[in-house]
C-alpha positions as CSV (number, residue, x, y, z in Angstrom):
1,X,0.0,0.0,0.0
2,X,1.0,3.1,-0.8
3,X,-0.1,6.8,0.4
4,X,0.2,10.6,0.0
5,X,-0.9,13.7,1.0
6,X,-2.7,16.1,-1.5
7,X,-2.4,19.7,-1.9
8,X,-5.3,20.2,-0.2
9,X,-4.6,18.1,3.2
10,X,-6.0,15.0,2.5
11,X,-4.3,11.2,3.0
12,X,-5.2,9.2,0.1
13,X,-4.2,5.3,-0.1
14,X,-3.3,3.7,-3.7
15,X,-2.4,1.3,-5.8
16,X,0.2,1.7,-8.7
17,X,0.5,-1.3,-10.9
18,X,3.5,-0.9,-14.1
19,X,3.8,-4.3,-16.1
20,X,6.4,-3.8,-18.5
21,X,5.8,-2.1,-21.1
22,X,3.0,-0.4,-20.5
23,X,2.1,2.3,-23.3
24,X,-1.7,3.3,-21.4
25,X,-2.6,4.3,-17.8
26,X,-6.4,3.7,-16.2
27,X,-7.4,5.1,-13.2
28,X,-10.1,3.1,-11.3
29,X,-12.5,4.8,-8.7
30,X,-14.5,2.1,-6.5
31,X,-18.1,2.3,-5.8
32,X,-19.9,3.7,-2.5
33,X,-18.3,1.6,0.4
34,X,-16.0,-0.5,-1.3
35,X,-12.3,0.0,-1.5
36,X,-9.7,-0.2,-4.2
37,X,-8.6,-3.6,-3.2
38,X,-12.2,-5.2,-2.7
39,X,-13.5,-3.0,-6.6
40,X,-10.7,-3.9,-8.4
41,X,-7.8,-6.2,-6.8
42,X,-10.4,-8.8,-5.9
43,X,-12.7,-8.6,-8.8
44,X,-10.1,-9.5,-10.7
45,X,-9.6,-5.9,-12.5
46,X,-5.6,-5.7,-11.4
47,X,-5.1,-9.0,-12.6
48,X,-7.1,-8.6,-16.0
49,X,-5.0,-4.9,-16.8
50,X,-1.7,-6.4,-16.3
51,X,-2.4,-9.2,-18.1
52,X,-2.8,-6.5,-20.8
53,X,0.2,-4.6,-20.2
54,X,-2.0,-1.6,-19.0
55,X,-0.7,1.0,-16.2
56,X,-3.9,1.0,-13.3
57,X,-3.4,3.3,-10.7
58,X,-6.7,2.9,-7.7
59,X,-7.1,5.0,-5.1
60,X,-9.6,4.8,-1.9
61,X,-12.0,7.4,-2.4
62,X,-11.8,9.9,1.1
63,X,-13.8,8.4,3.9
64,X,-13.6,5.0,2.5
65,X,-10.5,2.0,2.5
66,X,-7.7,3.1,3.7
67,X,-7.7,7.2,2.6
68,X,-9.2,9.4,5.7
69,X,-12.3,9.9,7.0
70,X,-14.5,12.8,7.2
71,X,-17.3,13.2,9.4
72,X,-19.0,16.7,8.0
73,X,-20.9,16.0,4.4
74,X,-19.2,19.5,3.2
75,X,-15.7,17.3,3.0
76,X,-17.6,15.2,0.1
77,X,-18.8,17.5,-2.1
78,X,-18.1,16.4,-6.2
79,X,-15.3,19.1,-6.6
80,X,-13.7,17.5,-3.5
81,X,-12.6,13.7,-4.9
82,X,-12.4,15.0,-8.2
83,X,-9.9,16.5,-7.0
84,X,-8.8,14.1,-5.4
85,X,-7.9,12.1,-8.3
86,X,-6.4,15.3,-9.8
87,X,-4.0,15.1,-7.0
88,X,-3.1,11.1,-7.7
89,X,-2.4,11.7,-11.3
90,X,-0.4,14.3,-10.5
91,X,1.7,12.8,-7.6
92,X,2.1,9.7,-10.1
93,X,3.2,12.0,-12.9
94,X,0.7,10.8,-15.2
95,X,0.1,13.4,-18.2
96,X,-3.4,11.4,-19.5
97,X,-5.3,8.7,-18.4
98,X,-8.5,6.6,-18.9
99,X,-10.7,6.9,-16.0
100,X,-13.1,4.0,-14.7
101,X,-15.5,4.5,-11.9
102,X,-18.1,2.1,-10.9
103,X,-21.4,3.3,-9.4
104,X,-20.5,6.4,-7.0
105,X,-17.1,6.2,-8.6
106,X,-18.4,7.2,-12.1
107,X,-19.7,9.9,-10.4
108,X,-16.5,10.9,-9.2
109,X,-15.0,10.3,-13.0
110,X,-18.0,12.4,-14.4
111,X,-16.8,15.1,-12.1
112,X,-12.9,15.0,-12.9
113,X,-13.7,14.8,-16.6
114,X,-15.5,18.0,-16.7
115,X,-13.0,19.5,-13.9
116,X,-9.6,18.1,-16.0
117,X,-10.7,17.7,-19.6
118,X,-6.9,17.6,-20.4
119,X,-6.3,14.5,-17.7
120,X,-8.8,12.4,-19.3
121,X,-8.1,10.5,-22.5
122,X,-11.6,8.4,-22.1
123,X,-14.6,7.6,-19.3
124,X,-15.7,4.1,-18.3
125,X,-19.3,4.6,-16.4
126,X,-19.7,1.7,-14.9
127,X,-23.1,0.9,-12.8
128,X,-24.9,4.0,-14.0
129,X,-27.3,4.5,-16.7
130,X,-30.3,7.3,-17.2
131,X,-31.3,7.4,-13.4
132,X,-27.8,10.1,-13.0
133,X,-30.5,12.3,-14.0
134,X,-32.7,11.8,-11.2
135,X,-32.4,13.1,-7.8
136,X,-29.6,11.5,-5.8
137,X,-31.4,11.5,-2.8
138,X,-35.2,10.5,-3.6
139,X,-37.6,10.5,-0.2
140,X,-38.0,6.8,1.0
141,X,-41.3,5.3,0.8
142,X,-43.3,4.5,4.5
143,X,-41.1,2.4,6.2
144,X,-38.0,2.6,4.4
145,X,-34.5,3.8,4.8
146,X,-32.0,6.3,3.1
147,X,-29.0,5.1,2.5
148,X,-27.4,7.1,5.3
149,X,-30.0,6.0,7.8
150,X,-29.0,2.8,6.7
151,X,-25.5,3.0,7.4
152,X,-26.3,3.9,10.8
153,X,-29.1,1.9,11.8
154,X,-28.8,0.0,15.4
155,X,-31.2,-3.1,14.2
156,X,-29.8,-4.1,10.6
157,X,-32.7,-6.4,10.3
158,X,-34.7,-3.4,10.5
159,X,-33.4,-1.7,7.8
160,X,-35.9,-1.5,4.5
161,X,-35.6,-1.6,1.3
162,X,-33.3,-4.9,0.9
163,X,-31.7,-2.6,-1.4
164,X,-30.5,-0.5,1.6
165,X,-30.3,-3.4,3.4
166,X,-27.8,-4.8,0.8
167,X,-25.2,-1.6,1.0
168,X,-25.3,-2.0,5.1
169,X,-24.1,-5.2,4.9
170,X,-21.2,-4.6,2.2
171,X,-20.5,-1.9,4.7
172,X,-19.8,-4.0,7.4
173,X,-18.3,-6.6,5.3
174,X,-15.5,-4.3,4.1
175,X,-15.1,-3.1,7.6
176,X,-16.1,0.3,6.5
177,X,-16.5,3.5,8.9
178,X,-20.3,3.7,8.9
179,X,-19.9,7.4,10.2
180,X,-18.1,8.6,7.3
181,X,-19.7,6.4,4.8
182,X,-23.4,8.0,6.1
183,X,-21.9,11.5,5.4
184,X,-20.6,10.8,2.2
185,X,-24.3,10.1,1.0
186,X,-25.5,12.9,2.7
187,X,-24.0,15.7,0.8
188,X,-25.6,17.7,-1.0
189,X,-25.0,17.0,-4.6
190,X,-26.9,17.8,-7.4
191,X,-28.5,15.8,-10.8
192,X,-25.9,16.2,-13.2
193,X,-26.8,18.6,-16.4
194,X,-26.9,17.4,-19.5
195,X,-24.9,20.4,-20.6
196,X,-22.1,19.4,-18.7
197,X,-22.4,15.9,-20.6
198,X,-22.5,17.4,-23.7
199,X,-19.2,19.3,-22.9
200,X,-17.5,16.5,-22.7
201,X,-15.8,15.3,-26.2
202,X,-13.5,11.9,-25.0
203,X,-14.9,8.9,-25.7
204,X,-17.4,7.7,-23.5
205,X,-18.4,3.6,-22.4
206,X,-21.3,3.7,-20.3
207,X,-22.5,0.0,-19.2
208,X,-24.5,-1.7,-16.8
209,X,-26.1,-4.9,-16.0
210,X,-29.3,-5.2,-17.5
211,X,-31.1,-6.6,-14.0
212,X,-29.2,-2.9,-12.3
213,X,-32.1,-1.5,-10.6
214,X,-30.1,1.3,-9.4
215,X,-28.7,2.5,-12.6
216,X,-31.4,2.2,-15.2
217,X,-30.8,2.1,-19.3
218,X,-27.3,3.2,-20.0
219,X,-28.1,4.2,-23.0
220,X,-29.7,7.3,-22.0
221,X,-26.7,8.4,-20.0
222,X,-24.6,7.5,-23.2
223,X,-27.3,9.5,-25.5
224,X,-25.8,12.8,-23.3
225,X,-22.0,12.6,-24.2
226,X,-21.1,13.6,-28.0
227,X,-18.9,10.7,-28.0
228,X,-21.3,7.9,-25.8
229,X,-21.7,4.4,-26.1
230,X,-24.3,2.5,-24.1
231,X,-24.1,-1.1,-23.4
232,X,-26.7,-3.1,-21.1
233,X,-25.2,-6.8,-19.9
234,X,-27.7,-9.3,-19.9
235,X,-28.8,-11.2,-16.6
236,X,-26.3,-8.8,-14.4
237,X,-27.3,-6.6,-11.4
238,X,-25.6,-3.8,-9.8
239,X,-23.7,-6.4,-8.1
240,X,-22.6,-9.2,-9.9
241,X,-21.6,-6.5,-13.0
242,X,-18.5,-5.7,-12.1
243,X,-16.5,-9.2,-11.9
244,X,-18.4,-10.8,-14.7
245,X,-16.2,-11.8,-17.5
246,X,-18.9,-9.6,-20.0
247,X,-18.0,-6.9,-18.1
248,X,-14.1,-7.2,-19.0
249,X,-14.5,-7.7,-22.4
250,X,-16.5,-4.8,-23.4
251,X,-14.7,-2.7,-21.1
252,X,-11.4,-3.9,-23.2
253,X,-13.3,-4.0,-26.6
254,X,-14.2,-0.5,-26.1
255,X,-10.2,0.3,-25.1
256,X,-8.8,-1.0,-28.2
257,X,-11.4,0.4,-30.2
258,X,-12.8,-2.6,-31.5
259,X,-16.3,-2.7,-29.4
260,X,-18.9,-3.2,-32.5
261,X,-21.7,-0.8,-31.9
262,X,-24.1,-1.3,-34.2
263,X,-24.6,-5.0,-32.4
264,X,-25.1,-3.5,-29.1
């Protein structure tokens, strides 16, 4: 493991991985409480960009992994981790890079994209679709839970919808700090603008499983970028997306430019 400071206070854990002969560099940003090494070492997304003598760099996201915690929701504001990974790419010298969130992490890579357009040679959205239009934080339905509630509900049984239920319990699996984790959802972040998306010129791979309740068609998130491609995985969730073997070989058909489109 591996750590620095950024210009703006903050410890960051990462990841660094340089097979020989690398010619590319990805930059991978986990999902809401998961980690760098449980999103991408253990799902098998090290392994798979070595194997294709690709650079990947991972960092824990602030208030998640390894990286610091934060206890006020101001500390997790969008600007704030794209930032964030503004400050990895720099401290690893890296000129250009492909970036690939998953879930809250495409946030995050939405966010850097439209902060750095320079930094970013393409987007991978992974997990998201058309709902990044809606509001982040819809009111719960009688009886049920926000995410942040969620994290910091006595009576995990309790907790409604299983949805919610779901995130508590990768929470606690990953050993995550529930307090910082609840902030991070409370922030207040707003629906991303389509005229944001449309500002952005890089290649874009927007996919999801086609069973994701929580990300909804990615082709109308794609339909946003000039440059967006939108590819739905059949019989995948939110969950099981991101080790499938589908998800690996579109995410590296789309690198080497050889994703066919039209069949999609």
């Amino acid at each position: 493991m591996s750590d620095f400071i950024t210009p703006q206070g903050v410890a960051l854990a990462y990841d660094d991985i340089r097979p020989a002969g690398a010619e590319s560099t990805i930059v991978l940003i986990h999902g809401f409480a998961s980690n760098r090494r449980e999103g991408w070492r253990r799902t098998g997304w090290f392994a798979a960009f070595e194997r294709r003598r690709i650079r990947c760099a991972a960092l824990d996201q602030r208030g998640h992994g390894e990286s610091q915690k934060f206890y006020d929701p101001a500390a997790y504001a969008p600007d704030a981790l794209a930032a964030d990974v503004v400050a990895l790419l720099d401290h690893l010298e890296i000129e250009r890079a492909d970036l690939f969130g998953y879930s809250m992490g495409s946030r995050t890579a939405i966010a850097t994209a439209a902060a750095a357009p320079d930094r970013v040679s393409s987007l991978i959205l992974g997990g998201v679709g058309g709902r990044l239009f809606e509001p982040r934080h819809p009111s719960p339905g009688p009886g049920e839970m926000t995410v942040g509630e969620a994290m910091l509900a006595e009576d995990v049984d309790a907790i409604r919808p299983e949805l919610m239920k779901s995130f508590r319990h990768f929470a606690d699996e990953q050993g995550g700090d529930r307090r910082a984790l609840a902030a991070f959802v409370q922030t207040e972040t707003p629906s991303f603008r389509r005229e944001t998306l449309a500002g952005l010129s890089m290649p874009v791979l927007v996919l999801a499983g086609a069973r994701d309740e929580v990300a909804g068609d990615p082709a109308g998130l794609a339909a946003a970028f000039p440059d967006g491609r939108g590819v739905a995985l059949p019989g995948l969730d939110h969950f099981s997306a991101i080790p499938h073997a589908a998800t690996k070989a579109t995410v590296f058909d789309f690198l080497d430019g050889s994703l066919d489109w039209e069949m999609r």
